[in-house]
Legacy VTK file of the C-alpha trace (Angstrom):
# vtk DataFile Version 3.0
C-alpha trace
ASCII
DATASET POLYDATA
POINTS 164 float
21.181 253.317 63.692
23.722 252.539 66.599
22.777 248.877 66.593
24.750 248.506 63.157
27.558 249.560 64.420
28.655 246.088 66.319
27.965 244.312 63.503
30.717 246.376 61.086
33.635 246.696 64.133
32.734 242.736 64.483
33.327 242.162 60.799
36.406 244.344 60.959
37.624 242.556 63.495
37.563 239.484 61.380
39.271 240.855 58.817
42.334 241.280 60.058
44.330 242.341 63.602
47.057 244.492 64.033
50.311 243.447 65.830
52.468 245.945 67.204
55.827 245.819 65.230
58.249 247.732 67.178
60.641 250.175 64.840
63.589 248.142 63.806
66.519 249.239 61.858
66.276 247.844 58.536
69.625 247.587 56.883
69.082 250.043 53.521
70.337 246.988 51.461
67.448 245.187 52.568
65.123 247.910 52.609
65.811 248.394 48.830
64.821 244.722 47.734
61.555 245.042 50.055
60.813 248.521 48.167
61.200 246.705 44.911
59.436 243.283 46.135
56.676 245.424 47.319
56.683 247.535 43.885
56.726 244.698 41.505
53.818 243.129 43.675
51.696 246.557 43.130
51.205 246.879 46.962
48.717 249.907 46.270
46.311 247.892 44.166
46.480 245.207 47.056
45.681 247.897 49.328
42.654 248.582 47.113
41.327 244.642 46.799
41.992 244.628 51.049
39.717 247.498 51.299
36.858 246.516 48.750
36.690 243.043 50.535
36.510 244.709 53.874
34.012 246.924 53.093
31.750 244.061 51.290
31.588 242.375 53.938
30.827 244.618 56.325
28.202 246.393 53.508
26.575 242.348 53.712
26.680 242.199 57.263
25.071 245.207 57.853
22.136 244.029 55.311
21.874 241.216 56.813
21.484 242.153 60.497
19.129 245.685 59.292
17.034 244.447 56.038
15.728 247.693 56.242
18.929 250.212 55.864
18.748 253.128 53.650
21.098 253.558 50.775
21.999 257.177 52.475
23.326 255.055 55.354
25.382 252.310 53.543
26.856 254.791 51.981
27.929 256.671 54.694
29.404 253.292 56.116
31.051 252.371 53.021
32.733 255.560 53.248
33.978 255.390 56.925
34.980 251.398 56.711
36.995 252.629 53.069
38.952 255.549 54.843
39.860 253.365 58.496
40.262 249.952 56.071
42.915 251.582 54.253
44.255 253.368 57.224
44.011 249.637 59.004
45.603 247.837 55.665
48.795 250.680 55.741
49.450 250.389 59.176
49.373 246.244 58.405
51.824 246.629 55.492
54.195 248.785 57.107
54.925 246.171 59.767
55.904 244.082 56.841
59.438 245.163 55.893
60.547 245.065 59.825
59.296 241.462 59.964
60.324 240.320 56.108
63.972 241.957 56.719
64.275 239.971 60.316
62.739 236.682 58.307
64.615 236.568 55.012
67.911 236.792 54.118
69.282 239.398 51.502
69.795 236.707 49.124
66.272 235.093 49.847
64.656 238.126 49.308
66.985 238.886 45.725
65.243 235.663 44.884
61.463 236.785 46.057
62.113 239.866 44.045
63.612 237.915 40.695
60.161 235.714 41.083
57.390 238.360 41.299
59.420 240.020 38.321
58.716 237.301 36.422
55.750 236.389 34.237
54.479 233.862 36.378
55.354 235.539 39.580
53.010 238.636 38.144
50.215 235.904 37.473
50.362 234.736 41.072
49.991 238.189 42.349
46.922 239.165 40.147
44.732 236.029 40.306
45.685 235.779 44.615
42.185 237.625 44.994
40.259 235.577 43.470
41.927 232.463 45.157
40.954 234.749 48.096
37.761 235.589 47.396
36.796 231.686 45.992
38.048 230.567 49.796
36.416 233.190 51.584
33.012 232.113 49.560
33.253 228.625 50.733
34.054 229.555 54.777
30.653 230.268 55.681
29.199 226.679 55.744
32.801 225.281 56.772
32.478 227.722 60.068
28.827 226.372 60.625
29.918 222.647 60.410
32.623 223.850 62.624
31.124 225.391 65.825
28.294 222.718 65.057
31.621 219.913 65.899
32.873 221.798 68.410
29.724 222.803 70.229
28.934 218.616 69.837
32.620 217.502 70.888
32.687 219.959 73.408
29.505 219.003 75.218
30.751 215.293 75.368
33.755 216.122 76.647
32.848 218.029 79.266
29.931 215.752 80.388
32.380 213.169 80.421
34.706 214.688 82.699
31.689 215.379 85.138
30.409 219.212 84.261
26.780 219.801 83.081
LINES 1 165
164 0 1 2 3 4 5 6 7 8 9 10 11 12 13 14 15 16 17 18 19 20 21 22 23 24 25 26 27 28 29 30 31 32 33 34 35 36 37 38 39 40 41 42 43 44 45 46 47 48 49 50 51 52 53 54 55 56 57 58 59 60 61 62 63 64 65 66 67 68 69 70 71 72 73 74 75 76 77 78 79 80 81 82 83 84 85 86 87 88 89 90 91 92 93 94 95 96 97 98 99 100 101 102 103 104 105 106 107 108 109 110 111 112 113 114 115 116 117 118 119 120 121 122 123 124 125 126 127 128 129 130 131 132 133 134 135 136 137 138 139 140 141 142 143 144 145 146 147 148 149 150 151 152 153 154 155 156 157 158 159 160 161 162 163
């Protein structure tokens, strides 16, 4: 069982990293717009999508590296990856008003708020999964061209400047 383990922190991993914000007084004029920005752009229901993509693709991961995994066991690993995902995707969004306070300006964000208040500012926040999800679908044969370029490039290049 403790060879699937690699495969989910690995797919994790890809998911996302953390960056260390260090606390930063946020002026409370500021903080207010980013509580509202964050509101009108239903943060929790992000938080939810985050998680559920997460956890498919570590759920497919795992299938694909064990064909032979018991239902008992995804479960339990849907379970963990759902509770340290959204633990992971918190800690993620909380570094977000330190960094959106030092990069917009309390106009700039008055504005980002007006715009995700709006119709088509809702729109952009509700279909931005799928957009998501339709990009994500069409990585895996981009990657594979990718390292198959680079591995190609890379062995040229190198041969050329003399290594084997």
């Amino acid at each position: 069982m403790s060879h699937w383990i690699p495969s989910i922190v690995f797919v994790m991993a890809l998911c996302g990293s953390l960056s260390s914000v260090q606390a930063q007084e946020v002026p409370a004029e500021k903080q207010a717009l980013i509580d509202r920005m964050m509101a009108s752009m239903n943060i929790e229901a992000t938080v939810d999508q985050m998680v559920e993509v997460m956890t498919e693709q570590v759920v497919n991961r795992v299938k694909r590296t064990s064909p032979g995994i018991k239902q008992d066991a995804i479960d339990i690993i849907v379970e963990v990856v759902e509770e340290e995902g959204r633990l992971l995707v918190e800690q993620a969004l909380s570094d977000a008003t330190p960094i959106m306070a030092k990069l917009y300006t309390t106009d700039e964000l008055e504005q980002l708020v007006a715009f995700y208040e709006t119709p088509l500012g809702q729109k952009a926040l509700k279909s931005m999964p799928e957009v998501m999800r339709e990009i994500q679908a069409r990585m895996p044969p981009r990657l594979q061209n990718f390292q198959q370029r680079v591995a190609a490039k890379l062995q040229k290049r190198l041969e050329a400047a003399g290594y084997q």
